[in-house]
N, C-alpha and C positions, 0 to 999 in steps of 0.2 A: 198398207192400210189404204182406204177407198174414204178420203180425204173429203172427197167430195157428199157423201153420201150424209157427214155430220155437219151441213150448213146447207140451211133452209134459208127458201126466197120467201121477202116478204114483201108483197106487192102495196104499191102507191105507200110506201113511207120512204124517206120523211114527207114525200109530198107526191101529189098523181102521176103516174105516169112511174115512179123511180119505182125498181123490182131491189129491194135493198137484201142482200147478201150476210145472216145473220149468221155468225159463229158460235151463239154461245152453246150448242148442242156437242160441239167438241171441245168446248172449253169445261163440260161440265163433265167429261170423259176424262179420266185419268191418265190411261194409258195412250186414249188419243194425242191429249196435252204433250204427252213426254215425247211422242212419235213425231209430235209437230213443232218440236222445238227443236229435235234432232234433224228434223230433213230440211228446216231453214238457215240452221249453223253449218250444215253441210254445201248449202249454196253457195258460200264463201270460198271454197275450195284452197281454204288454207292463205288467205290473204290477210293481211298483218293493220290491223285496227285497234285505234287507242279511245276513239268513242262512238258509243252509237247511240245515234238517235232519232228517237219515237216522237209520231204527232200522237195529239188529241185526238180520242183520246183511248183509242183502240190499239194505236203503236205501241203504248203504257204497256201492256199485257205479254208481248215477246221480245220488246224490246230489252226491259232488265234481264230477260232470262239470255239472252246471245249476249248482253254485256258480259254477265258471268262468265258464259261458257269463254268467251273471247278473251277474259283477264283485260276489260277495258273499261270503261266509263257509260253510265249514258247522263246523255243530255234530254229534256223536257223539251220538247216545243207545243205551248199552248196558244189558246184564244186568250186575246185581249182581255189586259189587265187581271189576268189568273196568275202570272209570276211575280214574286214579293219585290224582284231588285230590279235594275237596271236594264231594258232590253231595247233591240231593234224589231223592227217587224215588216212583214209582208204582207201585200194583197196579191188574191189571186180569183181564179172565176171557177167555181166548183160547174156540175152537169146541171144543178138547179138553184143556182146565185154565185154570191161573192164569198168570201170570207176574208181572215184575214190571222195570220199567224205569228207567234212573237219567241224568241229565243233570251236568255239573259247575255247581256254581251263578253261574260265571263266563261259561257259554257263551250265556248272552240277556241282555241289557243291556235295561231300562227302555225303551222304545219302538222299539225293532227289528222290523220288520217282517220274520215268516218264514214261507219255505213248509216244509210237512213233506212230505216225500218218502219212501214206501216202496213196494217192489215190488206188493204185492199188497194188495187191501182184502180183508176175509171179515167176518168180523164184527164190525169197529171197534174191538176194544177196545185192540188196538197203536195206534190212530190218537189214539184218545181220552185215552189214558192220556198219549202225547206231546202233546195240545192244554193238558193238565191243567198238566203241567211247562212248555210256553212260559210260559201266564197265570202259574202262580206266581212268573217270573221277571222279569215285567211285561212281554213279546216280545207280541207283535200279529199273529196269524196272520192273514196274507195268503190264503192257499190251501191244499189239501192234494192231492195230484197223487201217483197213484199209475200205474204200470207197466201191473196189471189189476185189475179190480172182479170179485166172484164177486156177481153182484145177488140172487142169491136167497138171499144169508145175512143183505141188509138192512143190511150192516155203515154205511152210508151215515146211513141215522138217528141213528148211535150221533154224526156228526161233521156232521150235518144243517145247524147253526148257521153254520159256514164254506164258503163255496167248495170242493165237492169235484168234479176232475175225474180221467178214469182212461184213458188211452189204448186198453185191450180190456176191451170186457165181457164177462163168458159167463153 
């Protein structure tokens, strides 16, 4: 399937100058959905995972679905003050500001092996800031498997030390 052909650029959002990379054209494809859930579970090449987890909030969307497949857990990572219980958090510098992301400190157990899962890489710092919060919870990243990679923002360096793989490049 030609992957690329069901995500449409949407130029200057969230703000000028960002060409934002929308999915939901294959999200609203059925058989795309299933095709694309399959060849991201397949990037794991049989590596042994007990949780994964998704950011905010696009990770949400194939993240539970390679939990399943993987017979594993996932965990949440959102924006500030969106989880009920207890958490730690990270800042980090996205291509047009900051943010800043928070996990519960219950959702990685002491050697948990996890993949993180998000839609898009750009410039790592969503990726990096959630590799920051498994180690602090003593989790063990496995991989990091992303939707699609933008390679000329390099974001890959920022997460260089782990297993990164990304089903489209552009």
């Amino acid at each position: 399937m030609n992957f690329k052909s069901l995500i449409r650029d949407v130029p200057n959002f969230p703000k000028e100058g960002v060409i934002f990379k929308d999915i939901t054209l294959l999200l609203q494809n059925p058989s795309a959905l299933k095709q694309t859930a399959n060849a991201l579970f397949h990037l794991l090449e049989g590596r042994k995972i007990d949780k994964v987890v998704g950011m905010e909030s696009r990770g949400f969307i194939f993240g539970p679905i390679l939990a399943e497949k993987l017979n594993a857990g996932f965990v949440p990572v959102r924006k500030p003050g969106k989880l009920p219980s207890t958490t730690i958090s990270e800042t980090y510098d996205l291509e047009y500001g900051t943010d800043t992301l928070e996990i519960h400190i219950d959702g990685i157990k002491k050697g948990d092996r996890v993949l993180i899962h998000d839609d898009v890489l750009a410039t790592g710092g969503t990726a990096s800031a959630a590799c920051k919060l498994i180690e602090k919870l003593g989790g063990v990243i496995v991989q990091c498997n992303f939707l699609l990679e933008l390679t000329f923002l390099e974001g890959n360096s920022k997460i260089s030390t782990y297993p990164v793989k990304s089903l489209i490049k552009y």
